[in-house]
LUMVODO-528908 format. One record per residue: x, y, z of N, C-alpha, C in turn; residue number from 1; residue in three letters. Coordinates in Angstrom, 1 decimal. Layout:
REM LUMVODO-528908
(node (X Y Z) (X Y Z) (X Y Z) NUM ALA)
...
This chain:
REM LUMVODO-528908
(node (0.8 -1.2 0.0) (0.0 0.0 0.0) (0.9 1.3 0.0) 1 UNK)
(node (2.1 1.6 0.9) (3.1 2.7 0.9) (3.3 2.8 -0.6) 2 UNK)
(node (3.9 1.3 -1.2) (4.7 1.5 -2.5) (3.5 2.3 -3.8) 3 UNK)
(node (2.6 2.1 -3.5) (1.1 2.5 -4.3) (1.4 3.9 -3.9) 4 UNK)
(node (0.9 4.4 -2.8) (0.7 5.7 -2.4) (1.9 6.6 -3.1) 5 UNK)
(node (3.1 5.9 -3.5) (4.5 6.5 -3.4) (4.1 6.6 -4.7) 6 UNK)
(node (4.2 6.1 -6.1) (4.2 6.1 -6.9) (2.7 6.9 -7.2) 7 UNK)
(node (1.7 7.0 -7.3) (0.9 7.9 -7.1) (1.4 9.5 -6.7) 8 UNK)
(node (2.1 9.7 -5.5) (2.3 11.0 -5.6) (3.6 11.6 -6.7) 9 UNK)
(node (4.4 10.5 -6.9) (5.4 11.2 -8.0) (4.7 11.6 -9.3) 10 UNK)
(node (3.6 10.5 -9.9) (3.0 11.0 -10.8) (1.7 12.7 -10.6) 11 UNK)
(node (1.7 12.9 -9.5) (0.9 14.1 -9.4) (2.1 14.6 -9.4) 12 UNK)
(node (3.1 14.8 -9.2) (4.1 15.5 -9.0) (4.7 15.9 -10.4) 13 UNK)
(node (4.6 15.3 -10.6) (5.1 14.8 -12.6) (4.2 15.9 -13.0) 14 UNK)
(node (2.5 15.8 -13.0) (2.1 16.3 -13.7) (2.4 17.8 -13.7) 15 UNK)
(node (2.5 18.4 -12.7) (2.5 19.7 -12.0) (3.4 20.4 -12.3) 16 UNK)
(node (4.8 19.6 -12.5) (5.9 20.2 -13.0) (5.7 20.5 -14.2) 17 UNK)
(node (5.3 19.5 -15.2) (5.4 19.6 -16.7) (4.3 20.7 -17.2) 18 UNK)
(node (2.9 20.7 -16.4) (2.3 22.0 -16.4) (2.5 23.4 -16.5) 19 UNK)
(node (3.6 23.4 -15.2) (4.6 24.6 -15.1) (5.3 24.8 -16.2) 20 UNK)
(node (5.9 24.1 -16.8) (6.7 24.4 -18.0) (6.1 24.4 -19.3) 21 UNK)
(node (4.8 24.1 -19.4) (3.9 24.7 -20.8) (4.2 26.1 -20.9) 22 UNK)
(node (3.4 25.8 -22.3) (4.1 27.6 -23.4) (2.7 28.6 -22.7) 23 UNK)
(node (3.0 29.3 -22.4) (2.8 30.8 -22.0) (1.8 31.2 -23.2) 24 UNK)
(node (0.5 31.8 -22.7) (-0.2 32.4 -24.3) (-0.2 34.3 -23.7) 25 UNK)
(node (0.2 34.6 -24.3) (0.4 36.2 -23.9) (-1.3 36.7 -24.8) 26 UNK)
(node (-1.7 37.5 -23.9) (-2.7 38.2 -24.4) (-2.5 39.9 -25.5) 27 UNK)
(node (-2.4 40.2 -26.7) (-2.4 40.9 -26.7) (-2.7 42.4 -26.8) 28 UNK)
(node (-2.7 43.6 -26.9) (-3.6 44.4 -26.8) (-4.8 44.8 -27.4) 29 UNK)
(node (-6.0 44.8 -27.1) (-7.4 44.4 -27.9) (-7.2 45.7 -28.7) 30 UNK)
(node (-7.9 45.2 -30.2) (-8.3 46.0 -31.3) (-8.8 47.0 -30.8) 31 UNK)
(node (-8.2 48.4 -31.0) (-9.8 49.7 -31.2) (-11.0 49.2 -31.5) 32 UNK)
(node (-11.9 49.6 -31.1) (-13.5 49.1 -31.5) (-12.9 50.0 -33.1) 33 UNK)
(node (-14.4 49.6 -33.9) (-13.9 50.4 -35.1) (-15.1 51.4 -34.7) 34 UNK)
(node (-14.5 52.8 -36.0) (-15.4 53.7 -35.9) (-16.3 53.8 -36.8) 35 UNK)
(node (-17.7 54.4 -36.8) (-18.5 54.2 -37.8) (-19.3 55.5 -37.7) 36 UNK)
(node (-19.7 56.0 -38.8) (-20.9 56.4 -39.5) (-22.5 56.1 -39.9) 37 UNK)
(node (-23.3 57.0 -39.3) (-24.6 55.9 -39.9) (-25.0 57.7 -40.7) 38 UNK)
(node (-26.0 57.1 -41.6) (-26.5 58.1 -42.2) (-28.1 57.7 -42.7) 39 UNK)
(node (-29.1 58.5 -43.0) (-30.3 58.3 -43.8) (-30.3 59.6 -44.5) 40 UNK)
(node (-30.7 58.3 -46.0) (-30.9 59.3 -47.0) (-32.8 59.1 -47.3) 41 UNK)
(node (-33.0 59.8 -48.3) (-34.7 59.5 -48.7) (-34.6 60.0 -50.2) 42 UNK)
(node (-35.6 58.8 -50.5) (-36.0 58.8 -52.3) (-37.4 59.2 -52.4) 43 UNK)
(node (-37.8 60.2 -52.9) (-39.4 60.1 -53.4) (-39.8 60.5 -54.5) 44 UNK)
(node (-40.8 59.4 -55.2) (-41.0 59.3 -56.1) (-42.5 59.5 -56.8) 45 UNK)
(node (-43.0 60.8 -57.7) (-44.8 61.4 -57.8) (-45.3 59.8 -58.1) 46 UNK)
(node (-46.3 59.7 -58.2) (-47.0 58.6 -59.0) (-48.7 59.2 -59.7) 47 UNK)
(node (-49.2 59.1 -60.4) (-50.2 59.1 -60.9) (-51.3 57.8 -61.1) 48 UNK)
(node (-52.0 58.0 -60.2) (-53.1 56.2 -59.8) (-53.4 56.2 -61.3) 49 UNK)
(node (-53.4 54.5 -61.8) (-54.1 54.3 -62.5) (-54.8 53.2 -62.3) 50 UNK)
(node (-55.5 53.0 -60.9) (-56.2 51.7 -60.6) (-57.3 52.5 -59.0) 51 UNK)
(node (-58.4 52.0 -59.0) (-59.1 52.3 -57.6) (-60.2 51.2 -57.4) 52 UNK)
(node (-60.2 51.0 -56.1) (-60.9 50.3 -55.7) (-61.9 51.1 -54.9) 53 UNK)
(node (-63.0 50.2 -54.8) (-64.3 50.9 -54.1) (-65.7 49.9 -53.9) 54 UNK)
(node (-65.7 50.2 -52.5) (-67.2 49.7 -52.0) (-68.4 50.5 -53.0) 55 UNK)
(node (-69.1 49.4 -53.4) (-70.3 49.4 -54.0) (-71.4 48.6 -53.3) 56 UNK)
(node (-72.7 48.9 -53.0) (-73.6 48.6 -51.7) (-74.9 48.9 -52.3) 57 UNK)
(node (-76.1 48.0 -52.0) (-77.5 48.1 -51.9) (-77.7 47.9 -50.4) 58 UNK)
(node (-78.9 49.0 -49.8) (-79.4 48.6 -48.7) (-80.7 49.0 -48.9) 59 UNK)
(node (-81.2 47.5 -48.4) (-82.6 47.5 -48.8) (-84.1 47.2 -46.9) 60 UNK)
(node (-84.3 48.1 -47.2) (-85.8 47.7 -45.8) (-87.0 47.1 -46.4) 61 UNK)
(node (-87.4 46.3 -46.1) (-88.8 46.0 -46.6) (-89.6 45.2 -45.1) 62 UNK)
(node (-90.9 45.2 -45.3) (-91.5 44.6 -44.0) (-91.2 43.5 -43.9) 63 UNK)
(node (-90.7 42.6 -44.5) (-90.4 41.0 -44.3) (-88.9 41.0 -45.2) 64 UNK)
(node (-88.3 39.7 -44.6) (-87.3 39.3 -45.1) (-87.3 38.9 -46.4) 65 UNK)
(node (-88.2 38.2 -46.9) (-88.0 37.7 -48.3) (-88.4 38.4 -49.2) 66 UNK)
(node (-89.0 39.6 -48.7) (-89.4 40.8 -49.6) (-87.8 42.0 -49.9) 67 UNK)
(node (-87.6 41.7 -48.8) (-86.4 42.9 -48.5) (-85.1 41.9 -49.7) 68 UNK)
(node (-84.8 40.5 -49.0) (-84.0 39.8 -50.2) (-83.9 39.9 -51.0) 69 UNK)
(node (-85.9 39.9 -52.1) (-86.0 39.6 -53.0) (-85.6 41.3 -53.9) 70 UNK)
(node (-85.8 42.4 -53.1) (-85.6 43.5 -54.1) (-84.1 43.5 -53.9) 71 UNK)
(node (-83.4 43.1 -53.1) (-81.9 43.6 -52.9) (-81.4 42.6 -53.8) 72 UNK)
(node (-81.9 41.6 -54.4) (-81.6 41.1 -54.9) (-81.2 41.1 -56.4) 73 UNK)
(node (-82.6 41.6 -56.5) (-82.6 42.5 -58.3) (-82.0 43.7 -58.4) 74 UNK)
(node (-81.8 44.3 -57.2) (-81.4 45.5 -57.2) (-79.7 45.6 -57.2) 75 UNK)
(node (-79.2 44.8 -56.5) (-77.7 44.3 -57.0) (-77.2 43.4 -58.1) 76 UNK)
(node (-78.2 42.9 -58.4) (-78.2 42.6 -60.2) (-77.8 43.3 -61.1) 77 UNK)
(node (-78.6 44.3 -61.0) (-79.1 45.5 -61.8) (-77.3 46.3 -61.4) 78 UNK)
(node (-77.0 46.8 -60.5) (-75.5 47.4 -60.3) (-74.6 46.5 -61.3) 79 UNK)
(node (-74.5 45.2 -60.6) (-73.4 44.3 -61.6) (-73.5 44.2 -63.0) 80 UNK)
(node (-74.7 44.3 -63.5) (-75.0 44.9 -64.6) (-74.5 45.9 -65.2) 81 UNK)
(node (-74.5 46.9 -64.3) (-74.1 48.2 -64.7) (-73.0 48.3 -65.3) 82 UNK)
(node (-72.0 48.1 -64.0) (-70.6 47.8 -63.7) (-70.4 47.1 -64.7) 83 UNK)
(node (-70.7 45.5 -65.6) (-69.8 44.9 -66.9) (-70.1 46.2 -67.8) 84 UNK)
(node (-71.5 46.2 -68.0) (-71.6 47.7 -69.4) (-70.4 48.4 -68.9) 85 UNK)
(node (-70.1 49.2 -68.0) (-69.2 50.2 -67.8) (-67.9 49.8 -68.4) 86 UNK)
(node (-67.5 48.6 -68.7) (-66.0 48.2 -68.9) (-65.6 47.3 -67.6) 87 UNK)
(node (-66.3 47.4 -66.9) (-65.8 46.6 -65.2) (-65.4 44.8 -65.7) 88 UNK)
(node (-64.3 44.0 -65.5) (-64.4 42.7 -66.0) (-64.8 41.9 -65.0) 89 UNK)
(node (-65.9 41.2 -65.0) (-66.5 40.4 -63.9) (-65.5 40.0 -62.8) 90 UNK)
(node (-64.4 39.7 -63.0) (-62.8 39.1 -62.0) (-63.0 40.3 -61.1) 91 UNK)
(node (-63.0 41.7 -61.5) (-62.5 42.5 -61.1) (-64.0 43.2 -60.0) 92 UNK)
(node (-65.2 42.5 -60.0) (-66.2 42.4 -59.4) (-66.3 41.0 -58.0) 93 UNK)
(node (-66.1 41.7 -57.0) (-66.1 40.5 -55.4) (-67.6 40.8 -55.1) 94 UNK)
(node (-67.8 39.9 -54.2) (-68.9 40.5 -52.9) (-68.6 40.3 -51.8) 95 UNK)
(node (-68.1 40.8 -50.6) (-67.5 41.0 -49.3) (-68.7 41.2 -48.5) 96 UNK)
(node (-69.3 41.6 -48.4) (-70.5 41.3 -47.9) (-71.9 41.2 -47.6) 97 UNK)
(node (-73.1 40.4 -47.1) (-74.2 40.1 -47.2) (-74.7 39.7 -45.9) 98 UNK)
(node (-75.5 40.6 -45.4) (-76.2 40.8 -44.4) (-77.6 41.1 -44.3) 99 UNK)
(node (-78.7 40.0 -43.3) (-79.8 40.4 -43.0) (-80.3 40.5 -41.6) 100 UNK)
(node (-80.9 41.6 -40.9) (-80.9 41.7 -39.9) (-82.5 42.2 -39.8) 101 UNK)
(node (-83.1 42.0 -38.3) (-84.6 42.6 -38.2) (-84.2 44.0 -37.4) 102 UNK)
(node (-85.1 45.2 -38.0) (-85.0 46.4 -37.6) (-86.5 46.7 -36.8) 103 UNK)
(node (-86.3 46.9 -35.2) (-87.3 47.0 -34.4) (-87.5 48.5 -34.3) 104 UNK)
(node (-88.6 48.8 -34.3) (-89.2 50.1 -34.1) (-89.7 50.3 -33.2) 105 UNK)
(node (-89.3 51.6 -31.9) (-90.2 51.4 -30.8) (-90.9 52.4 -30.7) 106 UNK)
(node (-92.6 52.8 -30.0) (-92.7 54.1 -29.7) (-91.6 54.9 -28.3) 107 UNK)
(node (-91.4 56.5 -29.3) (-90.7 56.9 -28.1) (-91.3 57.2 -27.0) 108 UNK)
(node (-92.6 58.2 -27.6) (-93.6 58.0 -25.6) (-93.3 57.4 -24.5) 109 UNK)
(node (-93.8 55.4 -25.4) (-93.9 54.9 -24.5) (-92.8 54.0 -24.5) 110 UNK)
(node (-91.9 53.7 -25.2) (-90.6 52.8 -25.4) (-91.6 51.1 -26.0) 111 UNK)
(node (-92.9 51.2 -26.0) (-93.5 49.7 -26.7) (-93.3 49.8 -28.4) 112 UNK)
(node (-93.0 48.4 -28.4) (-92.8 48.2 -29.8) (-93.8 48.3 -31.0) 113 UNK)
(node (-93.8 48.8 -31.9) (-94.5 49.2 -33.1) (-94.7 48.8 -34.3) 114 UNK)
(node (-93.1 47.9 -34.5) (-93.1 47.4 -35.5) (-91.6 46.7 -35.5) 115 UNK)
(node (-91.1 46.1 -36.5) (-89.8 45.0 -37.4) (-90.5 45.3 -39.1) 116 UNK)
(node (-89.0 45.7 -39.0) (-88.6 45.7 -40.9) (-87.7 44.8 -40.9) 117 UNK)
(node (-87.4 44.9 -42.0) (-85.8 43.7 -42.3) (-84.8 44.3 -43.5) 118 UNK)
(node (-84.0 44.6 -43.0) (-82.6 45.1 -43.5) (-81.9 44.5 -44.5) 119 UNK)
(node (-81.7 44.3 -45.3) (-80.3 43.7 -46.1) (-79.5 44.5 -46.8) 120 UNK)
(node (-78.0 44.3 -46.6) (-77.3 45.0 -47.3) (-76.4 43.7 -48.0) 121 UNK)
(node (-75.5 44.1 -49.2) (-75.0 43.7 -50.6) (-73.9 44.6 -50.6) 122 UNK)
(node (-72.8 44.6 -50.7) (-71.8 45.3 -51.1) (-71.0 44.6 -51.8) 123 UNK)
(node (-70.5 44.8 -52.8) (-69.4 44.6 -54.2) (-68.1 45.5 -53.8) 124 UNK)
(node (-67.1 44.4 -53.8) (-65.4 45.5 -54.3) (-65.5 45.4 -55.7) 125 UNK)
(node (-65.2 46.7 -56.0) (-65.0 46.8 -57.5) (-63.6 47.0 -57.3) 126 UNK)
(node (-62.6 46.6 -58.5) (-61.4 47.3 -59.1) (-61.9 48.5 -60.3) 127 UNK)
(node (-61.7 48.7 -60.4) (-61.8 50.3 -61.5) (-60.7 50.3 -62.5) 128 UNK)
(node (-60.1 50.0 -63.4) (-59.0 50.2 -64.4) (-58.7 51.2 -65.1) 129 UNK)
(node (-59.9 51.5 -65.6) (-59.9 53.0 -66.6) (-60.6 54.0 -65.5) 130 UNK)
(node (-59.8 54.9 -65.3) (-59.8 56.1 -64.2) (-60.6 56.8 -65.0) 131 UNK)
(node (-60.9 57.1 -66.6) (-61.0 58.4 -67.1) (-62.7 57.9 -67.2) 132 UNK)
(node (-63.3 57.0 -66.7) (-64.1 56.7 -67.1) (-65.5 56.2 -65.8) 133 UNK)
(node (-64.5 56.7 -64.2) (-64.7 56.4 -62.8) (-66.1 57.4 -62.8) 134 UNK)
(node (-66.0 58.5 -63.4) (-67.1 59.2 -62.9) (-68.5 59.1 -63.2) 135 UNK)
(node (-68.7 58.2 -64.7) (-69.4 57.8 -65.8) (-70.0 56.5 -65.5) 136 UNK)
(node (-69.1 55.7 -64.9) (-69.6 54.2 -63.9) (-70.3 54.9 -62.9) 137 UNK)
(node (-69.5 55.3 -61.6) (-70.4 55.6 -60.4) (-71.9 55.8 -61.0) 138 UNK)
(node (-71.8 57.0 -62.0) (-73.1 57.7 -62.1) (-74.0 56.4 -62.5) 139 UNK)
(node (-73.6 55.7 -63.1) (-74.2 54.3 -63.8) (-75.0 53.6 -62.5) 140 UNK)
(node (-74.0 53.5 -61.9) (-74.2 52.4 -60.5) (-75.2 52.8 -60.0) 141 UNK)
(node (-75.7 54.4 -59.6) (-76.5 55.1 -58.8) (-77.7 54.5 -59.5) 142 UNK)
(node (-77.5 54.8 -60.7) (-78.8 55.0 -61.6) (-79.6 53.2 -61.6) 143 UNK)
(node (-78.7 52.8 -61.1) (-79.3 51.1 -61.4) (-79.5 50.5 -60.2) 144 UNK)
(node (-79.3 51.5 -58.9) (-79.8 50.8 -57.8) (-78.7 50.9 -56.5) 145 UNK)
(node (-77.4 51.6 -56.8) (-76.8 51.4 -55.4) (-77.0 52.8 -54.9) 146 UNK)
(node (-76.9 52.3 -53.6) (-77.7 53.6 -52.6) (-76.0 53.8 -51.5) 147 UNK)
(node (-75.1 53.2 -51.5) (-73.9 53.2 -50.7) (-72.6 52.5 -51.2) 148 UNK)
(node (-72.0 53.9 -51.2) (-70.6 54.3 -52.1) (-69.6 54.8 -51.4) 149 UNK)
(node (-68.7 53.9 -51.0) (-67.9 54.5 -49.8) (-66.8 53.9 -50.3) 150 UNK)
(node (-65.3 54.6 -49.1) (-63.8 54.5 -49.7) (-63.6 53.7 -51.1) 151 UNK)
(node (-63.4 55.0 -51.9) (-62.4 54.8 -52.8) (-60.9 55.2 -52.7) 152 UNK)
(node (-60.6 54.0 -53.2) (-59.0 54.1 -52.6) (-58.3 54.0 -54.3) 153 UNK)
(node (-57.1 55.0 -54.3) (-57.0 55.2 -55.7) (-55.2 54.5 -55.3) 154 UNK)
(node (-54.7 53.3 -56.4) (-53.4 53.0 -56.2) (-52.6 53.1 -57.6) 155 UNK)
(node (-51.8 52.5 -57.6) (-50.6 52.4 -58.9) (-50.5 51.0 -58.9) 156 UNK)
(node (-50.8 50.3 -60.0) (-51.1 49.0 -60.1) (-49.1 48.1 -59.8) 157 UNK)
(node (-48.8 48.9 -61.1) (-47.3 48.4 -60.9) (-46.2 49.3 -60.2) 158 UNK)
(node (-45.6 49.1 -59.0) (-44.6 50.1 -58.6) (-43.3 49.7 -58.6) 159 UNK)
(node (-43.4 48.6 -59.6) (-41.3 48.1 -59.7) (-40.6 49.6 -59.8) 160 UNK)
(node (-40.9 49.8 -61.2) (-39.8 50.9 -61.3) (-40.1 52.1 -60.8) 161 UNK)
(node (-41.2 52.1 -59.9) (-41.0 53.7 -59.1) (-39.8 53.5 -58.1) 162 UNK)
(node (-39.8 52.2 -57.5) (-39.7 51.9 -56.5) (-37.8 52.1 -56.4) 163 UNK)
(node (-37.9 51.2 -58.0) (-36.2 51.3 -58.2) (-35.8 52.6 -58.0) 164 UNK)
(node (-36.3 53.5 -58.7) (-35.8 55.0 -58.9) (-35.9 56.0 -57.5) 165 UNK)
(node (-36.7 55.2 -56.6) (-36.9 55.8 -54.8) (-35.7 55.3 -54.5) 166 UNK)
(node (-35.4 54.1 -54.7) (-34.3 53.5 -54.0) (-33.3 53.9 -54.4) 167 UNK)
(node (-33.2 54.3 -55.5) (-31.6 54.7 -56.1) (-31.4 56.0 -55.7) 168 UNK)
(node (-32.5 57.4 -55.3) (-32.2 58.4 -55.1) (-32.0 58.3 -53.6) 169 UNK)
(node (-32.6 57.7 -52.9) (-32.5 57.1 -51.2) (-30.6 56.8 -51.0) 170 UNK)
(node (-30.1 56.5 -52.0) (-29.1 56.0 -51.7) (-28.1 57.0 -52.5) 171 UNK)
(node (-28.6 57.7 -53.4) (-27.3 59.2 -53.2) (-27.5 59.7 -52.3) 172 UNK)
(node (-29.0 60.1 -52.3) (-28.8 61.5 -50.8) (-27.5 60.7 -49.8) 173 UNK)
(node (-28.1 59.6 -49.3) (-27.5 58.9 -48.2) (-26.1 59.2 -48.4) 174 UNK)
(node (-25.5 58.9 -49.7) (-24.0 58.5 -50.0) (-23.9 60.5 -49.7) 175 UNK)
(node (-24.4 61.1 -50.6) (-23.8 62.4 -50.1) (-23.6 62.9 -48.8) 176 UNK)
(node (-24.4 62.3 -48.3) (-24.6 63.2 -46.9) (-23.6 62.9 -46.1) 177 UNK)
(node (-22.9 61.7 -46.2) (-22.1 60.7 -45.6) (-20.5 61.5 -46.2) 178 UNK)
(node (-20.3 61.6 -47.5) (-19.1 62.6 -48.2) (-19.0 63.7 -47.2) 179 UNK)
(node (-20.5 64.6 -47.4) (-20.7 65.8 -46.7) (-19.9 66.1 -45.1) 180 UNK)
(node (-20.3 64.7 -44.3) (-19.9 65.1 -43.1) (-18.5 64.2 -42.8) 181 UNK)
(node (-18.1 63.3 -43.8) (-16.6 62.5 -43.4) (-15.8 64.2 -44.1) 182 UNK)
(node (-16.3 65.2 -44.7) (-15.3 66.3 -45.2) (-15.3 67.6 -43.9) 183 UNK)
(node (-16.1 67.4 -43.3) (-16.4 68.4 -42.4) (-15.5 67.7 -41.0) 184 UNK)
(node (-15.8 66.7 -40.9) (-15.2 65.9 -39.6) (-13.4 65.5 -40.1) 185 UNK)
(node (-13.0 65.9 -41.1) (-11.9 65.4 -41.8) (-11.4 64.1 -41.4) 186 UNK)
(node (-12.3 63.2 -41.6) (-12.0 61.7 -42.0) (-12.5 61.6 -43.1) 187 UNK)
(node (-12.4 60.2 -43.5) (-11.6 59.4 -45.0) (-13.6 58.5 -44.5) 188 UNK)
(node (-13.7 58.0 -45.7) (-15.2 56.7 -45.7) (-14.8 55.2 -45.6) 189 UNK)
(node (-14.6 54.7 -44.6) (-14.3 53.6 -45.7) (-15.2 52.4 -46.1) 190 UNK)
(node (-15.1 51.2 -45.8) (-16.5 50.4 -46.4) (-17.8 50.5 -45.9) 191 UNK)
(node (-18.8 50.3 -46.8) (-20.2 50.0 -46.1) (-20.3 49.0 -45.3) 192 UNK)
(node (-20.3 49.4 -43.9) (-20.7 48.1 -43.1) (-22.2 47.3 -43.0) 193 UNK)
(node (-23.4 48.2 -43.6) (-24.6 47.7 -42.8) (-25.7 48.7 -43.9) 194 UNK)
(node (-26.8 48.5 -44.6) (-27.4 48.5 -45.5) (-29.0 48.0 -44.8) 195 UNK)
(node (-29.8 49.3 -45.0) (-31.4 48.9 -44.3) (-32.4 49.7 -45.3) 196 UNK)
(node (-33.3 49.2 -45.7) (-34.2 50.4 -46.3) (-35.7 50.5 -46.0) 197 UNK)
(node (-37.1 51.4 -45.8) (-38.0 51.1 -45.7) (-39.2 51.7 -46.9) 198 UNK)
(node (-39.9 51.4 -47.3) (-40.8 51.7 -48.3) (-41.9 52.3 -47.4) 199 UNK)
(node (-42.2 53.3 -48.2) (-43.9 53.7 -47.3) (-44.5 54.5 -48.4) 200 UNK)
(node (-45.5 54.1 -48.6) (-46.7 54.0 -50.1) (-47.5 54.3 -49.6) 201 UNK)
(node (-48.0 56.0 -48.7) (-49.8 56.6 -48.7) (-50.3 56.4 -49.7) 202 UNK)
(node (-51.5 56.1 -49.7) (-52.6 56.2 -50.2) (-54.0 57.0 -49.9) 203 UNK)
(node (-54.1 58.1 -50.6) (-55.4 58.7 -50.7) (-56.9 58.1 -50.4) 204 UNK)
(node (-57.7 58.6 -49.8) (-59.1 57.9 -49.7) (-59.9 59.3 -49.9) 205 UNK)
(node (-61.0 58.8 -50.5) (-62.2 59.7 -50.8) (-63.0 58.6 -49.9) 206 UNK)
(node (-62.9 59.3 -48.7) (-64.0 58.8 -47.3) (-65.5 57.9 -48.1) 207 UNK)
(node (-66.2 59.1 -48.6) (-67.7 58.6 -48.7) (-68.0 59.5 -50.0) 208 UNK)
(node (-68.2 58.7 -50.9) (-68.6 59.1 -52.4) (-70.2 59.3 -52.0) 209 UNK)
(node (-70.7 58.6 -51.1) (-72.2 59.1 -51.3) (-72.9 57.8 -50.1) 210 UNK)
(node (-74.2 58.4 -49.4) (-74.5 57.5 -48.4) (-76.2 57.1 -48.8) 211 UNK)
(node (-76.7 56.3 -49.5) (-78.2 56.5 -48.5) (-79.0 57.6 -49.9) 212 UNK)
(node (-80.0 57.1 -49.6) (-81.1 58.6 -50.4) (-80.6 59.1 -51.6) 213 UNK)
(node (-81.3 60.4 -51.4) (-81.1 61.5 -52.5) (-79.5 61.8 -52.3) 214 UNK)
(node (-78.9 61.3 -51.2) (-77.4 62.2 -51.3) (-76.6 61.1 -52.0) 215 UNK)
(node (-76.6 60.3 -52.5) (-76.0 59.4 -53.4) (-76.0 60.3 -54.8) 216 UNK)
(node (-77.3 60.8 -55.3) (-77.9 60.6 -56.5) (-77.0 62.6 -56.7) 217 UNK)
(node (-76.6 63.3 -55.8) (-76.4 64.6 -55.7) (-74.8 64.5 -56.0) 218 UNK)
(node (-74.4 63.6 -55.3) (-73.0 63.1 -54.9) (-72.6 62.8 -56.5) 219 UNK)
(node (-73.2 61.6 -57.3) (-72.7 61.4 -58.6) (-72.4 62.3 -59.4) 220 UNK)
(node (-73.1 63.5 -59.2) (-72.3 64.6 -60.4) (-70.9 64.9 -60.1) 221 UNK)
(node (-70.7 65.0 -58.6) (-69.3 65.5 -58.3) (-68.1 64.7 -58.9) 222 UNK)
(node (-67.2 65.5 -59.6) (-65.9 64.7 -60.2) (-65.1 63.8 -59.5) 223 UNK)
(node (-64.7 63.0 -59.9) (-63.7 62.4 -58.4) (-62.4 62.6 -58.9) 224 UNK)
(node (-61.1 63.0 -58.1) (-59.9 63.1 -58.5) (-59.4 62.5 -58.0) 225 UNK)
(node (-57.9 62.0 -59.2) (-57.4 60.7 -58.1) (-56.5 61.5 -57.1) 226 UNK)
(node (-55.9 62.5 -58.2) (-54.6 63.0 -57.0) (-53.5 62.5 -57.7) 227 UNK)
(node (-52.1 62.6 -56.9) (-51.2 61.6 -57.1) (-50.5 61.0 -55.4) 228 UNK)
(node (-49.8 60.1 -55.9) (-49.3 59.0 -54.7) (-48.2 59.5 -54.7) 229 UNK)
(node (-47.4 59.4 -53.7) (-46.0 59.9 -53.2) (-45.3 59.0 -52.1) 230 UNK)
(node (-44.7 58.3 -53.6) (-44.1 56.9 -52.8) (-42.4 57.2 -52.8) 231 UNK)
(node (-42.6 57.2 -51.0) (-41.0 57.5 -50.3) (-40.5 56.4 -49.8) 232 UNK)
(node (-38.8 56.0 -49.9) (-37.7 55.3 -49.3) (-36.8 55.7 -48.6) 233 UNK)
(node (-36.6 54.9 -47.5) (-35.7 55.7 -46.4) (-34.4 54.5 -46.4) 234 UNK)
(node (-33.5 55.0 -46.5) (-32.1 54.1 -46.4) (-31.5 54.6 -45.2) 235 UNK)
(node (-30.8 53.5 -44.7) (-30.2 53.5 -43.8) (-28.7 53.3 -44.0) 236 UNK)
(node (-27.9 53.8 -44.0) (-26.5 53.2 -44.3) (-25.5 53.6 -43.5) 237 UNK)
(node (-24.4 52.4 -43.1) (-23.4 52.8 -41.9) (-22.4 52.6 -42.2) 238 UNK)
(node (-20.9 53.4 -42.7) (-19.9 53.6 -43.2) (-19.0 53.4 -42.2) 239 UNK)
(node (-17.7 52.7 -42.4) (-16.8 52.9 -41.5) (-15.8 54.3 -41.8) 240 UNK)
(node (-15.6 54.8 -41.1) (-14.7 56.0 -41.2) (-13.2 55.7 -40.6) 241 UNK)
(node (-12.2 56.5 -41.1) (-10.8 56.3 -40.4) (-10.2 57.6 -40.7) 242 UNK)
């Protein structure tokens, strides 16, 4: 058991020495952080809509449901009707939604009930293509039965190349501004480290073309304009400087 114990401790002994005598790793002095630059530039680009979309709507009351159905029925016929005459291509005609509900009438005197109608409403998204011809449909639509005309929203069907030409001017400003101030701070640019960009594409709304009644039928003479769109890019870009 001694001769065990003995030989055991020379080898811990062993190891401890030869540990000692391992290679040394020297640490040496850490890199400067690097320095950098950030900048934002912005691209904006006019646009001219040549596409709109718009809620198109029958709401119909009648004393009973199958009555109230049956005219909302013909009576949103009669719009989609309109709408293909107009140039509208059936694709470009949805229906989003269809609803029937009972409408209770009370006396106010006495708060007792008086009566139930029944409500249905019919709404169509239309796409619109030909702008020059938006004001000449609506009036159509009115005339054939829709009583509720609400957001029109006017877009730009294709925005590749606006988009390229936002992005490319997004990124002179950027690069100038970045020249601008590495000349003023007298340092040098050197690589792009970091590259971000965001797109933001308002869109115009014409709230309510017309609600209900005679104010639908008053509303269709008024012109609708599209306006134009003002589609901006914001770049982000982070230079190293030296």
């Amino acid at each position: 058991m001694k001769r065990t114990s003995l030989i055991l401790s020379i080898v811990v002994l062993a190891a401890v020495a030869l540990s000692a005598c391992g290679p040394t790793t020297l640490v040496a002095n850490p890199a400067p952080p690097q320095r950098t630059m950030i900048v934002t530039g912005t691209g904006m680009v006019n646009l001219t809509p040549d596409i709109a979309y718009i809620n198109i709507g029958v709401h119909t009351e009648k004393d009973t449901a199958a009555d109230a159905v049956a005219e909302n029925n013909a009576q949103t016929q009669q719009v989609v009707d309109a709408l293909k005459k107009a140039g509208v291509d059936a694709k470009d005609i949805q229906t989003t939604n269809f609803s029937i509900w009972p409408n209770t009438q009370y006396d106010p005197q006495t708060g007792e009930k008086i009566g139930t109608t029944y409500v249905v409403d019919n709404t169509v998204y239309v796409k619109v293509r030909k702008l020059d011809q938006l004001g000449d449909m609506l009036d159509a639509t009115v005339k054939a039965g829709a009583n509720s005309i609400n957001s029109i929203q006017f877009d730009v069907a294709d925005k590749t190349d606006a988009l390229k030409q936002a992005r490319d001017a997004a990124v002179k400003d950027a690069t100038a501004q970045a020249q601008e101030l590495a000349a003023a701070a007298s340092v040098s640019l050197g690589d792009v480290q970091n590259i971000s960009f965001y797109n933001s594409i308002p869109t115009p709304y014409v709230d309510t073309y017309g609600k209900g009644g005679g104010g639908v039928a008053a509303a269709a003479s008024v012109p609708v304009t599209p306006g134009q769109l003002t589609l901006t890019v914001t770049v982000n870009i982070t230079y190293e400087i030296k």
